[in-house]
C-alpha positions in Angstrom: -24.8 11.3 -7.5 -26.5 10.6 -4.7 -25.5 10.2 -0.9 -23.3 13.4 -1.2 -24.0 16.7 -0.1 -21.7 20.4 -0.7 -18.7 22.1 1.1 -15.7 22.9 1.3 -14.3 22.2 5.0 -13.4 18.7 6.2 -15.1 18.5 9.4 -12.6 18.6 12.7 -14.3 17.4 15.9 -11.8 15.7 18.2 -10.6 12.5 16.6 -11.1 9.4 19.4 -7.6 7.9 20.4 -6.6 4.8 18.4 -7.1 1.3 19.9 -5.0 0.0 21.0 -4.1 2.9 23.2 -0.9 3.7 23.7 0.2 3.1 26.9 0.4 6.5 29.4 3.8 8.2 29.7 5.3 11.0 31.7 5.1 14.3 30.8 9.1 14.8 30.9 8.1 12.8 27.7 6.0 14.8 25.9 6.5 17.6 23.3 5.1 19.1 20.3 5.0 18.1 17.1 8.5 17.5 15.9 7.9 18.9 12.3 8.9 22.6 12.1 6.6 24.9 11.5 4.1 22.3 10.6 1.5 22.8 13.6 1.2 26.1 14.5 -0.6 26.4 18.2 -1.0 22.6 18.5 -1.5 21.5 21.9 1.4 19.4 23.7 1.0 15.9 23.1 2.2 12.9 25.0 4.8 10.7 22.8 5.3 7.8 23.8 8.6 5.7 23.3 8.9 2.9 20.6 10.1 0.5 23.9 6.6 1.4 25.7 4.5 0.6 22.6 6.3 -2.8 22.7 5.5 -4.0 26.2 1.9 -2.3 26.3 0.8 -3.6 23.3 -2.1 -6.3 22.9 -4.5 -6.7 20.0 -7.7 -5.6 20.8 -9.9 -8.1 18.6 -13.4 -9.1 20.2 -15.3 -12.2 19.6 -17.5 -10.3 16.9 -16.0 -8.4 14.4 -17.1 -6.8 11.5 -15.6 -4.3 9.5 -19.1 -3.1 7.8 -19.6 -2.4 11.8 -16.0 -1.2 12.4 -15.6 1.6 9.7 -19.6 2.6 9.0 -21.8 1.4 11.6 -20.8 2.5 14.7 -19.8 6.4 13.6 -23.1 6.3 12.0 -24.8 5.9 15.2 -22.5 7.7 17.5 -21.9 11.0 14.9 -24.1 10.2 12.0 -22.9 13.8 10.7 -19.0 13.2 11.1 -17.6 13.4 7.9 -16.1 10.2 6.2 -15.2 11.2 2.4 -14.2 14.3 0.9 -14.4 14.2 -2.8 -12.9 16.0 -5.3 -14.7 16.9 -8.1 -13.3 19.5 -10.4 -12.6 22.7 -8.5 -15.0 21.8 -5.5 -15.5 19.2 -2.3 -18.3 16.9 -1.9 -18.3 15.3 1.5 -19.6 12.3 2.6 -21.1 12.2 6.4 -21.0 8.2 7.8 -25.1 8.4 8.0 -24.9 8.8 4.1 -22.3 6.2 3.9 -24.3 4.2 5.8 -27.4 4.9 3.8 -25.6 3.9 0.2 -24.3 0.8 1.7 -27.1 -0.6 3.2 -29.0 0.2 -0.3 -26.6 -1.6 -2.2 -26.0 -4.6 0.1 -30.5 -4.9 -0.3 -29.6 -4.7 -4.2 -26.7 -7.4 -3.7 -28.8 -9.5 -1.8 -31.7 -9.5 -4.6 -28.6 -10.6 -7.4 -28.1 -13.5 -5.2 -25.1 -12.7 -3.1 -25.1 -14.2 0.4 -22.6 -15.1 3.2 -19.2 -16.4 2.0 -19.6 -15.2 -1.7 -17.2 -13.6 -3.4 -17.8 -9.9 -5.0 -15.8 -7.6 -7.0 -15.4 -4.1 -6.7 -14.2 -2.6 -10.2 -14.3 1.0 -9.2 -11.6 3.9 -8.7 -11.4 6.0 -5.6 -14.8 7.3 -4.8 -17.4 7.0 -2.0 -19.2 4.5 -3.8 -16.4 2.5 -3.5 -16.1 2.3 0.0 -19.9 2.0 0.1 -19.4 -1.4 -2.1 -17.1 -3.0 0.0 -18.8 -2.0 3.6 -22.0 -3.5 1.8 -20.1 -6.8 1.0 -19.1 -7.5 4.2 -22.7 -6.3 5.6 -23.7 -9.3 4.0 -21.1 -11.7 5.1 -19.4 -12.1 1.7 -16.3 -11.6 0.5 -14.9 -8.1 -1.4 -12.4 -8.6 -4.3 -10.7 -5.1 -4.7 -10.1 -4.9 -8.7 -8.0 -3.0 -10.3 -9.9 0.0 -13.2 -7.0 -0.3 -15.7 -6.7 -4.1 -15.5 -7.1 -5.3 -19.6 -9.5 -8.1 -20.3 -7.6 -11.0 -19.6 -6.2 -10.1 -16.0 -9.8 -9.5 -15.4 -10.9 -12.8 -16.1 -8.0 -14.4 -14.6 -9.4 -13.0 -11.5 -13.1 -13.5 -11.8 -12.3 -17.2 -12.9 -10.2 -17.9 -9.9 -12.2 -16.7 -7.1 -15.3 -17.2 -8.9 -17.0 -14.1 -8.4 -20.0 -13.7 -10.2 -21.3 -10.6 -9.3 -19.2 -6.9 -9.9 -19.8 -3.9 -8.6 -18.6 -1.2 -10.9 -19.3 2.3 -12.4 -20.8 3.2 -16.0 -17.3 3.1 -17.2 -16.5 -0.1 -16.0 -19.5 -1.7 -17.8 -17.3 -2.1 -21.1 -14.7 -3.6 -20.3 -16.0 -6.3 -17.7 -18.2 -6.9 -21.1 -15.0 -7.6 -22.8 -14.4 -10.5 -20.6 -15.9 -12.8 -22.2 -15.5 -10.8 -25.8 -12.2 -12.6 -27.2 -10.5 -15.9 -28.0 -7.3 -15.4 -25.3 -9.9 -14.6 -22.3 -12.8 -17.4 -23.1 -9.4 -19.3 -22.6 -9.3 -18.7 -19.5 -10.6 -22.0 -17.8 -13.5 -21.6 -14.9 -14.9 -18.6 -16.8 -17.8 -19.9 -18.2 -20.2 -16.6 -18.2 -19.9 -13.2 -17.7 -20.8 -11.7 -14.5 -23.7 -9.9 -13.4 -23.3 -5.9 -13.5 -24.4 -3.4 -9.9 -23.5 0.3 -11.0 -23.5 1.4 -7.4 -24.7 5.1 -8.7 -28.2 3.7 -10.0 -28.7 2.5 -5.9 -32.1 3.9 -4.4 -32.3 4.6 -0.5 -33.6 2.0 1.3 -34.7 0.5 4.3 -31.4 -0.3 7.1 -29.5 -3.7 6.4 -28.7 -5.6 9.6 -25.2 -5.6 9.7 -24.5 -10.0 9.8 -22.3 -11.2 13.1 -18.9 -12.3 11.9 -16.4 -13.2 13.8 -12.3 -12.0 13.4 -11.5 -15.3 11.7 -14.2 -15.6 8.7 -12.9 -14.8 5.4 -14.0 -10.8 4.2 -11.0 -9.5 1.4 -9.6 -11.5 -1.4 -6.4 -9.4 -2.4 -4.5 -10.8 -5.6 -0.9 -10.1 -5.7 0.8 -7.8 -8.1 2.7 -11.0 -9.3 6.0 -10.3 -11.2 6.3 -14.0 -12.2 2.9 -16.1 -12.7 -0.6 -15.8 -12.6 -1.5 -13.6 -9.4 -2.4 -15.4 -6.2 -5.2 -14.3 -3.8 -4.2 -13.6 -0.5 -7.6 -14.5 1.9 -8.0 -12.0 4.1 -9.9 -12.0 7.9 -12.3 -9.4 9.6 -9.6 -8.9 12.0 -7.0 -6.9 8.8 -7.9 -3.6 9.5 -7.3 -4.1 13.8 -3.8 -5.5 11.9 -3.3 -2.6 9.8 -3.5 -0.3 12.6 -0.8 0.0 14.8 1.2 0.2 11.6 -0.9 3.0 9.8 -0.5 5.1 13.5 2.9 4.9 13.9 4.0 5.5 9.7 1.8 8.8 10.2 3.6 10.1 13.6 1.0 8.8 15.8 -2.3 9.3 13.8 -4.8 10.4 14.7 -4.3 14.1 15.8 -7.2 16.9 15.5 -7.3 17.8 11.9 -5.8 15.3 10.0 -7.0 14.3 6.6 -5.7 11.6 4.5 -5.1 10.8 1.2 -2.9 8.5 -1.2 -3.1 8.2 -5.2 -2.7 5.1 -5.3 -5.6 3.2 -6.4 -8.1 1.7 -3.4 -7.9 -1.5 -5.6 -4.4 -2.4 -4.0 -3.9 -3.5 0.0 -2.0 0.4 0.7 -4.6 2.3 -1.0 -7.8 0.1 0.7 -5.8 -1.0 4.2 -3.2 1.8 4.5 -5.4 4.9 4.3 -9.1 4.1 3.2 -10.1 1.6 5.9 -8.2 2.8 8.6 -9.5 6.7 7.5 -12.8 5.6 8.3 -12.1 3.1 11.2 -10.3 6.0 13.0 -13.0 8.9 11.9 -10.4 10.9 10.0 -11.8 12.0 7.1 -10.5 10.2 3.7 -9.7 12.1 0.4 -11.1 10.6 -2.8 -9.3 11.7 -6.0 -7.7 9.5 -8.3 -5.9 11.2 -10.8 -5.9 9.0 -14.5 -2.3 9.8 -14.6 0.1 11.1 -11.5 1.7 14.3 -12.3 3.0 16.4 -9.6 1.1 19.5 -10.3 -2.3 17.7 -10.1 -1.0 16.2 -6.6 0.3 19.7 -5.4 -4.0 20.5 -6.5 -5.3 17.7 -4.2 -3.0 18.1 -1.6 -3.9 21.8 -1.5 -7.8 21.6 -2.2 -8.4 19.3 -0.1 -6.4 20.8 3.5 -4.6 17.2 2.9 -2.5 16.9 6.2 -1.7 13.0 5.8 -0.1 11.3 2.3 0.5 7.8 1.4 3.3 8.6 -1.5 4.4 5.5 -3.2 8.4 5.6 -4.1 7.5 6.2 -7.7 5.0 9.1 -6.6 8.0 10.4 -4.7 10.5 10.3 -7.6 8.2 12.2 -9.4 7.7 15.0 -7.5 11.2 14.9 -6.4 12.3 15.2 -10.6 9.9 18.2 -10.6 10.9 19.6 -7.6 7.9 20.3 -5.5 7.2 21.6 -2.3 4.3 20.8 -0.1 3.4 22.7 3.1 1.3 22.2 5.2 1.7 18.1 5.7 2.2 16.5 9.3 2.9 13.3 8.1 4.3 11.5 5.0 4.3 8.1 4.7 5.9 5.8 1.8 6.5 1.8 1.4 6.7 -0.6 -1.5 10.5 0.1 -2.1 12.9 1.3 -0.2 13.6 5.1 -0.6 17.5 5.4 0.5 19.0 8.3 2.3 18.9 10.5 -0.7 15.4 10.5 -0.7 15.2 11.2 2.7 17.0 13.9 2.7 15.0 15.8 0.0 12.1 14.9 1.6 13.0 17.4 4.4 13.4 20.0 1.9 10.5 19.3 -0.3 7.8 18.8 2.9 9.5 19.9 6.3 9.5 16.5 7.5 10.8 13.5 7.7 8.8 10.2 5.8 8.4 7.4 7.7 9.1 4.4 5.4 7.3 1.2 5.8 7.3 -2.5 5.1 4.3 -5.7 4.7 3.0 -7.4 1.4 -0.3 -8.0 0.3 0.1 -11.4 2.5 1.1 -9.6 5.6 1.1 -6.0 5.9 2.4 -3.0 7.9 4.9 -5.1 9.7 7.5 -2.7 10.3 7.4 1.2 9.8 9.7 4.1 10.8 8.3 6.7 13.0 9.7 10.3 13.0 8.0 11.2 16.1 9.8 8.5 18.3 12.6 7.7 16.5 15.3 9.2 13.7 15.2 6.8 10.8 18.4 4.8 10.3 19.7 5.6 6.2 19.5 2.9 4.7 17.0 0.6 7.0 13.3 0.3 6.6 12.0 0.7 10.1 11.7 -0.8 13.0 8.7 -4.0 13.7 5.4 -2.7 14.0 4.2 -3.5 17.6 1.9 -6.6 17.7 4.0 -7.9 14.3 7.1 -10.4 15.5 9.6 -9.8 12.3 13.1 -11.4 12.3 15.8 -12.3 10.0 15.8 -16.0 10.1 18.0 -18.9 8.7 17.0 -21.8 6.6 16.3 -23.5 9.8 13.8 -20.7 10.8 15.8 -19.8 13.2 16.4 -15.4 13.7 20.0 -14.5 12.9 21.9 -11.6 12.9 23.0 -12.7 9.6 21.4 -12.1 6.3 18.5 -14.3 6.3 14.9 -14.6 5.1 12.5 -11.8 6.5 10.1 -13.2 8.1 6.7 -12.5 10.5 5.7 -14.9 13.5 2.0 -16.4 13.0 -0.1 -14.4 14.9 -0.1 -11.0 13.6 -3.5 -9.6 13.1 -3.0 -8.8 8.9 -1.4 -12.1 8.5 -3.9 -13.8 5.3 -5.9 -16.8 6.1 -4.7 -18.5 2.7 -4.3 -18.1 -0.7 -7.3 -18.8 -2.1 -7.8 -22.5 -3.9 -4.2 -23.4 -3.2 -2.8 -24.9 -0.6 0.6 -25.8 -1.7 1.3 -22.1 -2.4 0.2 -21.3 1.2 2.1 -24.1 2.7 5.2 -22.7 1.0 4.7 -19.5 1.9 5.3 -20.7 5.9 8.7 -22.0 7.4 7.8 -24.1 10.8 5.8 -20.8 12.5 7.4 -18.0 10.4 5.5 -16.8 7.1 8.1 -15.9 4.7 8.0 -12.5 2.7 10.1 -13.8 -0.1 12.4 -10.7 1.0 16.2 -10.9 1.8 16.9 -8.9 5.2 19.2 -8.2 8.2 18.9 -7.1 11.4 20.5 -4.2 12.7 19.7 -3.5 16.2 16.1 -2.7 16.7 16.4 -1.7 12.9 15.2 -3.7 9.7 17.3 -4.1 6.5 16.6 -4.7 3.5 18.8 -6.5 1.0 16.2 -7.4 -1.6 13.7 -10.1 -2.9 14.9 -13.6 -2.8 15.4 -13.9 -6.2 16.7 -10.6 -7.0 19.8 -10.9 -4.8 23.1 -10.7 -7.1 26.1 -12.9 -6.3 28.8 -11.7 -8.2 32.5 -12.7 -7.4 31.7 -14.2 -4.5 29.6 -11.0 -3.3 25.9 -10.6 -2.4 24.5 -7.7 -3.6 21.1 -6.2 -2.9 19.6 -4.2 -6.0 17.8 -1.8 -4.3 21.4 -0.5 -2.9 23.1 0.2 -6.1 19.9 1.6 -7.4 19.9 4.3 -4.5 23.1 5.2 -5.6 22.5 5.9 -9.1 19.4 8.1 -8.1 21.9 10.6 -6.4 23.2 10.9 -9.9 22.0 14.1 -11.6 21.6 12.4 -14.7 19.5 9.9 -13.5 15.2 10.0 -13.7 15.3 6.3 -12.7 16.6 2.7 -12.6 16.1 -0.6 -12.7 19.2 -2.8 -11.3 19.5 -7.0 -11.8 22.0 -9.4 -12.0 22.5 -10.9 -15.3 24.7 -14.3 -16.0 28.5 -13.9 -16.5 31.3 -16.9 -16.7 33.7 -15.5 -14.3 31.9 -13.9 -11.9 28.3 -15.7 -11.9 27.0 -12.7 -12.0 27.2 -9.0 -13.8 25.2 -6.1 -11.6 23.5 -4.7 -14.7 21.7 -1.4 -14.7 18.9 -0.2 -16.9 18.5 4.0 -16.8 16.4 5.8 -17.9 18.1 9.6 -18.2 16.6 13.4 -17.5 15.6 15.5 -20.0 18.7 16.9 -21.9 21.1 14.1 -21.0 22.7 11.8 -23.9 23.2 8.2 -23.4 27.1 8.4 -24.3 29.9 6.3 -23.3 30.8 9.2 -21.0 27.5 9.4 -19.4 28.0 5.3 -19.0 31.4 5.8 -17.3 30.5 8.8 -15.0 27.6 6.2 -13.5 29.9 3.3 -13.2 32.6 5.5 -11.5 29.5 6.9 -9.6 28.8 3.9 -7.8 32.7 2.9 -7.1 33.3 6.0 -5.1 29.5 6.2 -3.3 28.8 2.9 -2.5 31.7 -0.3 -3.6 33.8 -1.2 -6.0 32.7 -4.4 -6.4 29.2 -3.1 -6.9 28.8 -0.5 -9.6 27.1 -1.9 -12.4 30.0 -3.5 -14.8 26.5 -3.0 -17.9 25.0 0.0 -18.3 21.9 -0.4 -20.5 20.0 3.3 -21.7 16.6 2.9 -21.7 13.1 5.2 -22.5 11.1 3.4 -19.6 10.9 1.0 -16.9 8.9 -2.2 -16.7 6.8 -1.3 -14.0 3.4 -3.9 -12.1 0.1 -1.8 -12.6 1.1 -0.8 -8.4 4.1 0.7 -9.4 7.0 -2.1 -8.8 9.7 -2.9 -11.3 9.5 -6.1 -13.1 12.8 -7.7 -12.4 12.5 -10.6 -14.6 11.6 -8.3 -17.4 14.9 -6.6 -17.0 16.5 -9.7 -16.7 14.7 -11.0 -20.0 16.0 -7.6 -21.8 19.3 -8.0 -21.0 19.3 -11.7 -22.2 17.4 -11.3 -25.5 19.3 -7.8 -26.3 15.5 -6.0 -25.6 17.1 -2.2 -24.8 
């Protein structure tokens, strides 16, 4: 492959101070990193408090933006031999300075132009973690068109669902991709798919040539760059329509989750895929935008000895663990030294988590909160503040999130979480449909579809809209009686929903899957129910306890409530 060269270090000259900067503090303020034992001779370092970030903050977003410029461009002519990417390939590195990143992406926007592509069109990226990947997308926007992360183990039809919608006709890809975007157009159920009349035209990035440099095209913070579609548990997938301005969104967010990144020496990584908005906008963008070098290794299949691998191989300082990452290695009981900061969103973890995270890493993981829509809206931060069990975080500076009323009014009530128009990551649209946009927005407020209250500075959260139980009068949040039952020995994971009952509208209905060894016997079922009745409430433990081999899961990792809901209905366990 080209555009890579050998080694086996990450590179560590000083790391420039995020923008926007944090606002000066006193040194009676300052102190080392809080994570025992995890910096050895680090210098002092000035914390500031969560209070200061809020009053000193101000999106930095000039008049031209590009990200092609943001996260290539301007290392490449300031450091051209700072390193961006650090792959891993078998047992060795191969890193990726921004001058060769540069190089590959100004090659393939040349090819992209020559396909046809120009300003405003939409292109696919069907690749896994790898520097050509990153290459494909900083090429896209080079040119002024639009990148479509897509997903490498999407099957045939959620391909062409995509394609068809935003009408992408060109797709960057590997070798291995080649096969299956042929299979698009290879069956009865996807020539089905209506406004996919031909299949697309094939780049594999690894057959680009040098080439001369690409002028970078002027783009301001509003015109379209991203189309991100939604996981979706119920529908076709929508595509959020995303700005230049995302990753300046992203940032504050990505800082604070990783303990005020960027220090000297970090590296980051995540394993999930760069095809979703927290593997692309939570660590590969703002990696690159920042200077910290980015680790490329996506594994076919998590297990926590290949992670402990990457982690180790790689001098990996910063992770992005999704909850179901986290479970994992938690079931296998791993330990990881040597991290400075672990950061986790998607689901909320609970204090049981929590806690073992101090065990398993020596320090404490900053949970965090945003959708595909709107993201990294609210994060914990260990360095500035304990986390509160049970609560998600606190909002993101330069992100207004409330709990508000049907009226759109903030309440200190359980209410709709919300985000105030105006926050940098907030979408333009989803793409070709305005109803679903216009409902996505009460008066000023875009609605998350999530069900939250406010606690003091402190964000909780009860569940999705729809997921909520009522039961006997009670509303019950899911992701609390699922906490519980994860402190259970005998429990790998679970999936909790409300299913229809008579007398009490609702029964809170469980679905386990068990450890190793453990039997799915009445007596297991009771020692969960009574479980939950001493832990948590009485009038929460789930009243059906269903044993179950797996979990309907979305390809990024989320369980599919309505399956659940659907199993328990048709008798599906």
């Amino acid at each position: 492959m080209r555009g890579h060269r050998q080694g086996v270090a990450p590179q560590s000259a000083p790391v420039p101070r995020a923008r926007p900067r944090w606002p000066e503090v006193s040194r009676d303020q300052s102190k080392k990193c809080r994570q025992p034992g995890c910096c050895p001779g680090d210098p002092v370092i000035s914390t500031p408090t969560y209070r200061r970030l809020l009053d000193g903050h101000g999106w930095d977003i000039p008049a031209r933006l590009n990200m092609a410029e943001e996260v290539c461009d301007r290392w490449a002519a300031a450091e051209p031999e700072r390193v961006a990417l650090i792959e891993v390939a078998g047992e060795g590195l191969r890193q990726t300075t921004y001058a060769q990143l540069r190089e590959m992406a100004d090659g393939l926007a040349h090819r992209l132009v020559a396909q046809g592509v120009g300003p405003g069109d939409r292109v696919a990226v069907f690749r896994s973690q790898s520097p050509w990947t990153a290459a494909a997308h900083i090429a896209i926007w080079k040119i002024g068109a639009i990148s479509i992360p897509l997903f490498t183990l999407f099957g045939p039809e959620a391909l062409a669902v995509r394609l068809a919608d935003s009408g992408a006709e060109v797709v960057v890809t590997d070798p291995a991709g080649v096969a299956r975007l042929q299979a698009c157009t290879s069956s009865d159920a996807v020539r089905s798919v209506e406004g996919l009349q031909k299949p697309p035209r094939i780049v594999i990035a690894e057959d680009t040539e040098p080439g001369p440099a690409f002028e970078t095209r002027r783009t301001g913070p509003e015109d379209p760059a991203v189309l991100i579609y939604t996981s979706g548990t119920t529908g076709n997938p929508k595509g959020a329509l995303h700005a230049h301005r995302v990753l300046r969104g992203h940032l504050p967010g990505v800082e604070i989750s990783h303990d005020l990144m960027p220090l000297e020496g970090d590296v980051l990584w995540t394993p999930a895929d760069w095809a979703w908005i927290g593997g692309l906008f939570d660590v590969l963008m703002p990696g690159l935008w920042h200077g910290v070098p980015v680790v490329a290794a996506r594994m076919a299949k998590f297990t926590p000895e290949e992670c402990v691998r990457i982690v180790t191989q790689a001098s990996v300082r910063n992770v992005f663990f999704p909850p179901t990452a986290l479970r994992a290695l938690k079931a296998a009981d791993v330990r990881l030294t040597g991290l400075r900061s672990v950061a986790s969103g998607g689901e909320p973890l609970g204090a049981e988590m929590l806690d073992w995270g101090r065990r398993a890493f020596g320090l404490t993981i900053n949970e965090f909160y945003g959708q595909t829509e709107c993201n990294m809206i609210v994060s914990a931060c260990g360095a500035m503040f304990d986390p509160v069990p049970g609560a998600m975080g606190r909002p993101v500076p330069g992100h207004e999130v409330e709990v508000i009323d049907h009226d759109g009014r903030p309440t200190l009530q359980e209410g709709d979480i919300a985000v105030r128009r105006g926050s940098a990551s907030m979408m333009l649209e989803y793409w070709n449909n305005p109803e679903a946009t216009a409902a996505k927005y009460r008066g000023d407020w875009m609605l998350t579809g999530d069900r939250g209250q406010r606690d003091g500075a402190v964000l909780r959260f009860k569940g999705r809209d729809d997921d909520v139980i009522t039961s006997s009068g009670y509303r019950i949040g899911p992701g609390e009686v699922e906490d519980c039952l994860l402190t259970h020995p005998a429990v790998a994971s679970v999936g909790v929903v409300g299913t229809p009952d008579a007398a009490r509208t609702e029964l809170v209905t469980a679905f386990v899957v068990l450890k190793p060894g453990e039997d799915g016997s009445d007596a297991t079922r009771k020692a969960l129910q009574d479980h939950v009745k001493t832990r948590l409430a009485a009038h929460e433990y789930p009243r059906r306890v269903h044993f179950v081999e797996s979990l309907p899961m979305t390809i990024s990792g989320k369980i599919i409530r309505r399956e659940l809901r659907r199993w328990a209905t048709e008798g599906m366990t």
